[in-house]
N, C-alpha and C positions, 0 to 999 in steps of 0.2 A: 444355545437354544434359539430359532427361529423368531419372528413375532407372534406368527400364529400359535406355535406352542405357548409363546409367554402369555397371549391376551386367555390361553383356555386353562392354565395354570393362575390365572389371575382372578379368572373366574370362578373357577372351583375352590381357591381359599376362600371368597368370599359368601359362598354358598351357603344358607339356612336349613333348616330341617322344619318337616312340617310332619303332624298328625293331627286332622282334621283342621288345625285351622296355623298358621303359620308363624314361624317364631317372630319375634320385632327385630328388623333389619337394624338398630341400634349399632351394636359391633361390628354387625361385618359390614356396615353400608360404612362407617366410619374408618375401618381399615382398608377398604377398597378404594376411596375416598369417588368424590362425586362424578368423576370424567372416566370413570373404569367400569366398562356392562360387564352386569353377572345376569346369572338364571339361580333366581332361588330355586330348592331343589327339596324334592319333596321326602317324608318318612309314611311311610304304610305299614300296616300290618294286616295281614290276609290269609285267612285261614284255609287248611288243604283244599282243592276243590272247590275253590270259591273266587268270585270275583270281585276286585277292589276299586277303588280310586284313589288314582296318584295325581293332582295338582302342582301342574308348572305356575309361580307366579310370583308377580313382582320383579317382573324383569324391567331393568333402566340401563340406560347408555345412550349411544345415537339413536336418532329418531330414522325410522324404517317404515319402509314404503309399502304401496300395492306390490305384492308378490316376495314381499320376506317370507319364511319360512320359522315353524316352533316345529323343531321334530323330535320322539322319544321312540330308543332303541329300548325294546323292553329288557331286563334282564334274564339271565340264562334261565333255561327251564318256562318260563312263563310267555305269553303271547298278549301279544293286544288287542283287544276283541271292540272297543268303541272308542270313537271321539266325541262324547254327549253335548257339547257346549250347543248353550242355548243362547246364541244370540248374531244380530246382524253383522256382518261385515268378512266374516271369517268362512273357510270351505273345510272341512275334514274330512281325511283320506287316513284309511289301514292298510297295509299290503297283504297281499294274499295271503303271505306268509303269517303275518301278524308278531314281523320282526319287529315291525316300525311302524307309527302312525306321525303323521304330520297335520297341523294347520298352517293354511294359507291366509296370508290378507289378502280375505278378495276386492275389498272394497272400502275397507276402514281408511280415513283419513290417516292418522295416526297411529295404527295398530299398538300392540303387545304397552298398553297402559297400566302403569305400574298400580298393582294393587287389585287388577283384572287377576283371573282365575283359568288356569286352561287344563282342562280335566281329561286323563287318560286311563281308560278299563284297562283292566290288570287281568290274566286268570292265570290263577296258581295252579299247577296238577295235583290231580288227588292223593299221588303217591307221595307231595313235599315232607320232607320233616320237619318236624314242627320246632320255632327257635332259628330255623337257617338265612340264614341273610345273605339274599340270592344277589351274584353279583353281575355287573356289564348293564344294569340299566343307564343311559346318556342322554342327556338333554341337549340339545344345539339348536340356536337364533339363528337363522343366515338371510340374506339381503336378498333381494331377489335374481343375485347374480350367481348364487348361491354361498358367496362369504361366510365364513360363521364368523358372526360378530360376538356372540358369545358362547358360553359354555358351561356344564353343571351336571349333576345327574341326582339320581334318586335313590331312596335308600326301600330297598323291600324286605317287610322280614317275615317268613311264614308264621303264621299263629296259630291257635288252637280251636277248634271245635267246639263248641258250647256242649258242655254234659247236658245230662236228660239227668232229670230224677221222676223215677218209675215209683215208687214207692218210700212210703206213703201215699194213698193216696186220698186229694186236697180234699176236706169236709166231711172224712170218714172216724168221730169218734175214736182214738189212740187210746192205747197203753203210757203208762210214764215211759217205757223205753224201749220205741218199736223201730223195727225193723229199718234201715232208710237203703234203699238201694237206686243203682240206673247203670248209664252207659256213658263210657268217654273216652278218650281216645288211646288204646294200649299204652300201657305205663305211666300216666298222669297221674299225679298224685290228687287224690280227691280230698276237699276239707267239706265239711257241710256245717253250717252257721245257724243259729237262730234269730230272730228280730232285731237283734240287742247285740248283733255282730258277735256272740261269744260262740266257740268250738263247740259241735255237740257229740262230731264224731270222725275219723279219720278211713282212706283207705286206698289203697294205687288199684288200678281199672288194670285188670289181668290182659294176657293178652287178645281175649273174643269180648274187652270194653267193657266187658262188666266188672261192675263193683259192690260191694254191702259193707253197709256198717251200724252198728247200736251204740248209742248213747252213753258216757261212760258213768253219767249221772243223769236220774230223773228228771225227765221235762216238767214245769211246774204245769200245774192244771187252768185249762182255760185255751185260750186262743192264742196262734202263737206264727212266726212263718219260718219256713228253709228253704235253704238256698245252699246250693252245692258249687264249688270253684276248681277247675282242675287246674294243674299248673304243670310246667312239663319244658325243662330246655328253658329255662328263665320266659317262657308267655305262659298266661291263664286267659282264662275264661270263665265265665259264667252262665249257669242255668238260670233259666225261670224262677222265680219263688213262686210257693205253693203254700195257701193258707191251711193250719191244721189246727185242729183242737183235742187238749189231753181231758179222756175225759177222767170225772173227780176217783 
């Protein structure tokens, strides 16, 4: 194995997983030990049709100059649509393609400060299946000679669609055991809850996403909420809740 292989196999052991906010570099900064750069690497989850963000950060090793390079190959099936970072010193570029997106140090002293944040738009296609963990997204640091000093990538996993509940609907005096219906993504298994997190009633979203179900036991009377969760391929989601009242 080469060096550059070793340093991007060095780097990818020691890589983190992040959803919305990033694991504590604890182990793996301790198994990479202090004189070995990684790119922590991001986890997402991103529903059909929808666009997410994936954060590069916490990247350390040698200090990098005007003109290093943070580049992310998106993974298969998906494009990179922004590079939003808000702040001085950095340039973002998408390729047309929206294979790749890159930031530059345009001007930062010290660029890619550990604990800094580097944000990449994700778009998932609407036909994903939901649960698939899409692969070939790459992270690569390179110098401005274009070195890659390090190496990492991301983890994307499609997710689900938030259901809709169509019925009941919210502030319209109920029966103890009416009707609950909506829409969610073909084959989802639906549960629907009340206030108090307990089941009220169950049902899988056919395939035109619709679904219905009734109560297997009376609602008690008074004011009460639901909420419907599909789950599908190990990801869920969550609807709205809707306040209801049964009446006496």
């Amino acid at each position: 194995m080469n060096r550059s292989s070793k340093t991007a196999a060095t780097a990818l052991t020691a890589a983190g997983l992040l959803v919305g906010a990033w694991l504590p570099g604890g182990a793996s900064a301790a198994a990479a030990g202090p004189a070995q750069p990684r790119v922590l690497w991001g986890d997402v989850t991103i529903p059909p049709g929808r666009d997410g963000i994936v954060e590069a950060k916490g990247v350390t090793g040698p200090a990098l100059r005007t003109g290093s390079t943070l580049t992310l190959t998106a993974p298969a099936g998906t494009r990179v649509t922004a590079v939003p970072l808000d702040g001085p010193g950095y340039r973002g570029a998408v390729a047309a393609d929206g294979r790749t997106a890159t930031y530059t140090a345009a001007s930062a002293e010290r660029p890619w400060p550990e604990g800094a944040a580097f944000p990449f738009v994700l778009a998932v296609p609407a036909d994903a299946e939901p649960g698939t963990r899409l692969s070939g997204c790459v992270l690569r640091l390179a110098d401005a000679q274009g070195v890659v000093k390090a190496a990492g990538g991301c983890q994307v996993t499609v997710g689900l669609t938030e259901p809709t509940l169509a019925r009941p609907e919210s502030g319209v005096p109920l029966e103890a055991r009416p009707a609950i219906a909506g829409r969610a993504h073909p084959g989802a298994q639906i549960t629907v809850s009340d206030q108090d997190d307990d089941e009220v009633c169950a049902d899988t979203a056919g395939s035109d996403g619709l679904w219905v179900c009734t109560p297997a036991r009376a609602l008690p009377e008074g004011p009460n909420r639901l909420q419907a969760t599909a789950t599908l391929n190990g990801v869920s989601a969550a609807s709205e809740q809707i306040q209801i009242t049964v009446a006496p």
